[in-house]
GULUMLO-266250 format. One record per residue (C-alpha): residue number from 0; x, y, z; residue in three letters; chain. Coordinates in steps of 0.25 Angstrom, whole numbers, padded with zeros to 4 digits. Each point is the difference from the previous one (the first is absolute). Layout:
BEGIN
NODE   num       X       Y       Z   residu   chaine
NODE   NUM       X       Y       Z      ALA        A
...
This chain:
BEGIN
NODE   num       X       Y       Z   residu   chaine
NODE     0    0065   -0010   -0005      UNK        A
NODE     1   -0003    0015    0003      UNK        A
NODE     2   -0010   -0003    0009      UNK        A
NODE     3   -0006    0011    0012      UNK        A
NODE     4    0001   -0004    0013      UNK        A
NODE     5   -0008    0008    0014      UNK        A
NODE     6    0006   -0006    0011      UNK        A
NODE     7   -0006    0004    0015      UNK        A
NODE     8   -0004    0013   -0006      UNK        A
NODE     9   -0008    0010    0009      UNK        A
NODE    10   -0004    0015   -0003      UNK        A
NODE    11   -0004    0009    0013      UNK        A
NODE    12   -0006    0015   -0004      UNK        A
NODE    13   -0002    0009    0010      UNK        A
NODE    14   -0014    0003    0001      UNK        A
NODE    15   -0001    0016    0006      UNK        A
NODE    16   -0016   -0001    0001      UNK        A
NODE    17    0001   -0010    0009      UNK        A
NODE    18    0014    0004    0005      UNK        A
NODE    19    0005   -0014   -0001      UNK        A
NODE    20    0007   -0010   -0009      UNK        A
NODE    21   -0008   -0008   -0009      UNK        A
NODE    22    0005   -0014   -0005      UNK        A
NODE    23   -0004    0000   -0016      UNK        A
NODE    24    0011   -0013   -0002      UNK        A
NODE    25    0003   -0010    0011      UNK        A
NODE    26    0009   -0010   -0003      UNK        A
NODE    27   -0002   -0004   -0014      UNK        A
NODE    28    0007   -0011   -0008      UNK        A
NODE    29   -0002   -0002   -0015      UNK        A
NODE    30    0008   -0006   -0012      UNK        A
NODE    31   -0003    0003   -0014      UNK        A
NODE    32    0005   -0007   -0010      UNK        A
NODE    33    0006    0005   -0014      UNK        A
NODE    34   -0012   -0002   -0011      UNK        A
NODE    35   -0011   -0002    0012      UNK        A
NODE    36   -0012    0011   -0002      UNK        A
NODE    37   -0005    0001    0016      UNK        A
NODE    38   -0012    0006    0005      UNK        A
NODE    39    0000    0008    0013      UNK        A
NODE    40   -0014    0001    0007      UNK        A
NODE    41   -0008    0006    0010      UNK        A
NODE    42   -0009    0008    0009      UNK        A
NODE    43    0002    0016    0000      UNK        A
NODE    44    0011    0003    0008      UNK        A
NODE    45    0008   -0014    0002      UNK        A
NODE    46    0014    0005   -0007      UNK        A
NODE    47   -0002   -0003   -0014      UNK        A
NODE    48    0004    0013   -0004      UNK        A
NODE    49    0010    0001    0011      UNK        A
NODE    50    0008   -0012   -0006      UNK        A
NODE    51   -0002    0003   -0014      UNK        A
NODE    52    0008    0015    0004      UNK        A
NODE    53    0012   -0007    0007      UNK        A
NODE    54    0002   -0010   -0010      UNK        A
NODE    55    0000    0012   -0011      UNK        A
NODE    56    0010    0007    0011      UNK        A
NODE    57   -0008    0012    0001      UNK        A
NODE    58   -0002   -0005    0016      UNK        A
NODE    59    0011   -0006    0009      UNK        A
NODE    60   -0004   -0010    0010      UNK        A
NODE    61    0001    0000    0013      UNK        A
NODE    62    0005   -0013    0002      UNK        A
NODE    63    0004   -0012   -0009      UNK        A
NODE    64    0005    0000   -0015      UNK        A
NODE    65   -0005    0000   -0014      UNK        A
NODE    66    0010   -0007   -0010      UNK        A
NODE    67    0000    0001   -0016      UNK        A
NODE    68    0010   -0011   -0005      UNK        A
NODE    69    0006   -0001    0014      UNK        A
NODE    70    0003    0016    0000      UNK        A
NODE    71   -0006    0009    0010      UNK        A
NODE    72   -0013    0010   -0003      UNK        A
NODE    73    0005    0013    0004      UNK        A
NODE    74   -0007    0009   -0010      UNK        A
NODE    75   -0009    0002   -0012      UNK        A
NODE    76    0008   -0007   -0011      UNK        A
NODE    77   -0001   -0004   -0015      UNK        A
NODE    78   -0001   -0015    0003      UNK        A
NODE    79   -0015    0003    0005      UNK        A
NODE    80   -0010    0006   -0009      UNK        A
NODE    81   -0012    0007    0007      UNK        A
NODE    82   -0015    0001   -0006      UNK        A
NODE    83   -0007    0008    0009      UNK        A
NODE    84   -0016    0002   -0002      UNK        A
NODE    85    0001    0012   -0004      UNK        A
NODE    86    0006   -0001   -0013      UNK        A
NODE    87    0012    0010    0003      UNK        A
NODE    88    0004    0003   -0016      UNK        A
NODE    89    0008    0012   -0004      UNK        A
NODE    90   -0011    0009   -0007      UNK        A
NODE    91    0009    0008   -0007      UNK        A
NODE    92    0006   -0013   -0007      UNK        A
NODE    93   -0004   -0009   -0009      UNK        A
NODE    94   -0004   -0014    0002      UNK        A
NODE    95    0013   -0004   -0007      UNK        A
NODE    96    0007    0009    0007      UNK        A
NODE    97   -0007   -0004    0014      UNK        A
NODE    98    0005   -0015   -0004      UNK        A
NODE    99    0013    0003   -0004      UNK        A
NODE   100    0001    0007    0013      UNK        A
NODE   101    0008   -0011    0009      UNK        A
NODE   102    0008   -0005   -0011      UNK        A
NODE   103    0006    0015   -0003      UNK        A
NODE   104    0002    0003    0014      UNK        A
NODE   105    0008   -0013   -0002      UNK        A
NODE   106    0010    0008   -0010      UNK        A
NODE   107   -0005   -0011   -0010      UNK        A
NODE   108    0000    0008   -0016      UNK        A
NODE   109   -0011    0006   -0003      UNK        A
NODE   110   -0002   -0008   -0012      UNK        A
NODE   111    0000   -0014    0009      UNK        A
NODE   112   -0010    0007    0011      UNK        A
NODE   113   -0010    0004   -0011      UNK        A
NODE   114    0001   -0014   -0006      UNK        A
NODE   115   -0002   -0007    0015      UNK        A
NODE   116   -0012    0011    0002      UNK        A
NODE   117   -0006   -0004   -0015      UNK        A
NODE   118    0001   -0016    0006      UNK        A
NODE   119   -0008    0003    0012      UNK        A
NODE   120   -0010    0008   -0005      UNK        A
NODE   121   -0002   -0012   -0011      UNK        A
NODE   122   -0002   -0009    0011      UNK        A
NODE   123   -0012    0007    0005      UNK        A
NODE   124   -0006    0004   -0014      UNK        A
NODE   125    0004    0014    0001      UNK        A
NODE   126    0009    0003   -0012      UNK        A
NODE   127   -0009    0010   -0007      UNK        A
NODE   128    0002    0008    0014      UNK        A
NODE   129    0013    0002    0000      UNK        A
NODE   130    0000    0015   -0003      UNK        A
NODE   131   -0010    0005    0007      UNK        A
NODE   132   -0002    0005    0014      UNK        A
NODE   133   -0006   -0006    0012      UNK        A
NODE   134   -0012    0009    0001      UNK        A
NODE   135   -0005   -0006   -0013      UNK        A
NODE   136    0000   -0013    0006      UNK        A
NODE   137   -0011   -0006    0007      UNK        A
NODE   138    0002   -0007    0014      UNK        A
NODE   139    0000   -0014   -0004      UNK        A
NODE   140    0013    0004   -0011      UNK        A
NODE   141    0007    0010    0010      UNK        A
NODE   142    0001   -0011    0009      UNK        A
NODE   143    0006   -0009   -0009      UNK        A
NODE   144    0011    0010   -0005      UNK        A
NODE   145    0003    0001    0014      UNK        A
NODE   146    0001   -0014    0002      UNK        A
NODE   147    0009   -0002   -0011      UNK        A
NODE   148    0008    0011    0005      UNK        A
NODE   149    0003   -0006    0011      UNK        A
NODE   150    0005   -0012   -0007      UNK        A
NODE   151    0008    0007   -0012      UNK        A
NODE   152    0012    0003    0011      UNK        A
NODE   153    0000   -0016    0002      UNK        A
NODE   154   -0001    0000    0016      UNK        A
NODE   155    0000   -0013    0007      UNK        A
NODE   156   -0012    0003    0009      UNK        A
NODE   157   -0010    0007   -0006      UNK        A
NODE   158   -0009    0006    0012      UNK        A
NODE   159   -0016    0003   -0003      UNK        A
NODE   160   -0008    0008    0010      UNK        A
NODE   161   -0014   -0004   -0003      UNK        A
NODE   162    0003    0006   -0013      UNK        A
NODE   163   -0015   -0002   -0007      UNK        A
NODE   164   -0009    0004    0010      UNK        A
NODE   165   -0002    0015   -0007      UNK        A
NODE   166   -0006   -0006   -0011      UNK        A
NODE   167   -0014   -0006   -0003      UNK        A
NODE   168   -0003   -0015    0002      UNK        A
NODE   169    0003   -0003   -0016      UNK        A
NODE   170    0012    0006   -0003      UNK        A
NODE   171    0004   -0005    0015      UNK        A
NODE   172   -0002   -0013   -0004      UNK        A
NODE   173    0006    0002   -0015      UNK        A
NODE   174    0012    0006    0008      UNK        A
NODE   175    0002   -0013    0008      UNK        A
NODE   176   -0001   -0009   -0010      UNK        A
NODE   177    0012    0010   -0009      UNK        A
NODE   178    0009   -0004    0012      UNK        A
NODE   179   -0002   -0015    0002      UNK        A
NODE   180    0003    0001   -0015      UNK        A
NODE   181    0013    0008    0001      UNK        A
NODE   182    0003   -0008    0013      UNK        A
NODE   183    0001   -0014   -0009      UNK        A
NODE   184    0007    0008   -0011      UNK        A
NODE   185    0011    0007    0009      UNK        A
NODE   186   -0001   -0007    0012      UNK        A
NODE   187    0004    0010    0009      UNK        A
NODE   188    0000    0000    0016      UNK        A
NODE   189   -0012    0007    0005      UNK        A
NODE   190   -0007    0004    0012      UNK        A
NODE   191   -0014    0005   -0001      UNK        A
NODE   192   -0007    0007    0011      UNK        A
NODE   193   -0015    0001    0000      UNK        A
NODE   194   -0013    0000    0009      UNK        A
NODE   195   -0007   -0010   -0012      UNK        A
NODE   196    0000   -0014    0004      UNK        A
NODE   197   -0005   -0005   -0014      UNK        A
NODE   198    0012    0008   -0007      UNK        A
NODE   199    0008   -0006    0009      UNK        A
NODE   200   -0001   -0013   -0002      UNK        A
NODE   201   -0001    0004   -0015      UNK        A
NODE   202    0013    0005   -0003      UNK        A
NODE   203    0009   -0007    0012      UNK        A
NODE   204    0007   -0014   -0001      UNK        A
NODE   205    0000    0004    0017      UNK        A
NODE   206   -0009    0008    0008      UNK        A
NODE   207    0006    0007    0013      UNK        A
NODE   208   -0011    0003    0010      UNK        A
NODE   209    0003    0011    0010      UNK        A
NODE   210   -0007    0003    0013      UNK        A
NODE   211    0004    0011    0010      UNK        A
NODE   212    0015    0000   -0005      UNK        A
NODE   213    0001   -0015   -0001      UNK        A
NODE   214    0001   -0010   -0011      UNK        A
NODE   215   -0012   -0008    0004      UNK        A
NODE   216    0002   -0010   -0010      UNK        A
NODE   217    0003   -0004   -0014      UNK        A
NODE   218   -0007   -0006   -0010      UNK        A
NODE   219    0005   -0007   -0014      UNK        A
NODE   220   -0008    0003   -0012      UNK        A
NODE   221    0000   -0013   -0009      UNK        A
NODE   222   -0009    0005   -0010      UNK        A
NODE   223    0005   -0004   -0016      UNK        A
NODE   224    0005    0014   -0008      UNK        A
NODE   225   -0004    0006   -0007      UNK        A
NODE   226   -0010    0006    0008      UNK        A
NODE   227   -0013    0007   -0006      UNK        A
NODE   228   -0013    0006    0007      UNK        A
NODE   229   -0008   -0008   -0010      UNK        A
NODE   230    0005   -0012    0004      UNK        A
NODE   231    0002    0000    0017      UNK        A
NODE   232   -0011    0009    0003      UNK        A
NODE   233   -0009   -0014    0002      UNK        A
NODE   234    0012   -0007    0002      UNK        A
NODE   235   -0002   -0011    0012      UNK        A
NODE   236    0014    0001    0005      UNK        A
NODE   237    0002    0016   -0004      UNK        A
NODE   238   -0012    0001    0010      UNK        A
NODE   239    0005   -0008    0011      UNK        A
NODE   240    0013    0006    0002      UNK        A
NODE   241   -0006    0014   -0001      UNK        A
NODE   242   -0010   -0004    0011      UNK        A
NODE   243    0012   -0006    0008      UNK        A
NODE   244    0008    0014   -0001      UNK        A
NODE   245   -0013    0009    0002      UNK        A
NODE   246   -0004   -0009    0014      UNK        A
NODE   247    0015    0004    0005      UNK        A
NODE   248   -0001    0014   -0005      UNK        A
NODE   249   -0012    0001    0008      UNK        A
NODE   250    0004   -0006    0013      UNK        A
NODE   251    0014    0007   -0001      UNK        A
């Protein structure tokens, strides 16, 4: 099981404004299993982003571990994919060029890497795309080549920094339902960082509540899949939790 494991994990920047070190980690221990979809939240400023970074390697910590199938974190890698919220394409490629990307930077043929990219884009209904550019697409479609970019060069995490949050609330909510979708299909490991409580429990199977650099606790999210806004918008126990994971979010 290529599962991802924080152990005792703390990030200390120095802070030259106020000529002092500042604790954005303290001490964090978390397991995530291969397959799991977890949920990190949040107020501004509790680390969510800072644990997202050193689990992609683009951070070290100052103390603790991260482990990928029992193998230390050192560095950026291609066993985790990254979706940031902007949506980070090559414009000067195609969108079958941006997702064939990771699989050609694998030295996979050409022939195999256009054939995974064709896959991916299928699964998110954007076949008829393949050779255009991203400045034709809208938001809502650019963010879902990049999505699937990130899964074309098969990572076993697949990190997402609030990733929706730069388009409207439709196509935000389109978006989430595209990646519980792909999540049953693919079942990959991911770890979804967002300030949304609602998205949250939406998409997770676990949500991860941070407060000033802690894990102040962890919340299972029974709720059947497939997920869709239709259904749990009015849902009983789709209310509930949220209102559970918002009440901790704001006394964090």
């Amino acid at each position: 099981m290529k599962n991802l494991i924080l152990r005792n994990l703390s990030k200390t920047y120095f802070d030259p404004y106020a000529g002092a070190h500042v604790s954005a980690l303290k001490d964090v221990s978390l397991e995530v299993k291969q397959g799991e979809f977890v949920s990190v939240v949040g107020p501004s400023g509790c680390g969510k982003t800072t644990l997202l970074s050193l689990v992609a390697g683009f951070i070290a910590p100052t103390a603790g571990e991260i482990l990928l199938d029992g193998s230390a974190v050192n560095g950026p890698g291609p066993d985790r994919g990254v979706v940031f919220q902007s949506f980070a394409l090559f414009p000067w490629k195609t969108v079958l060029d941006n997702v064939a990307f990771g699989p050609r930077m694998r030295g996979l043929p050409r022939p195999e890497c256009e054939r995974i990219a064709r896959d991916y884009l299928a699964i998110v209904g954007l076949s008829d795309t393949a050779a255009r550019y991203p400045n034709e697409l809208s938001g809502g479609m650019q963010q879902r080549v990049g999505v699937v970019r990130a899964l074309a060069n098969n990572p076993d995490v697949l990190l997402m920094d609030e990733p929706f949050a730069s388009v409207d609330a439709q196509t935000r909510m389109n978006l989430q339902e595209e990646l519980t979708r792909i999540w049953l299909e693919r079942r990959p490991t991911i770890v979804f960082i967002t300030h949304d409580v609602e998205e949250a429990v939406f998409l997770a199977n676990r949500v991860v509540v941070l407060s000033k650099g802690r894990v102040l606790k962890e919340i299972a999210v029974p709720l059947p899949r497939p997920r869709a806004w239709d259904a749990l918008i009015e849902d009983a126990a789709f209310k509930a939790l949220s209102k559970d994971v918002l009440d901790l979010v704001r006394a964090a």
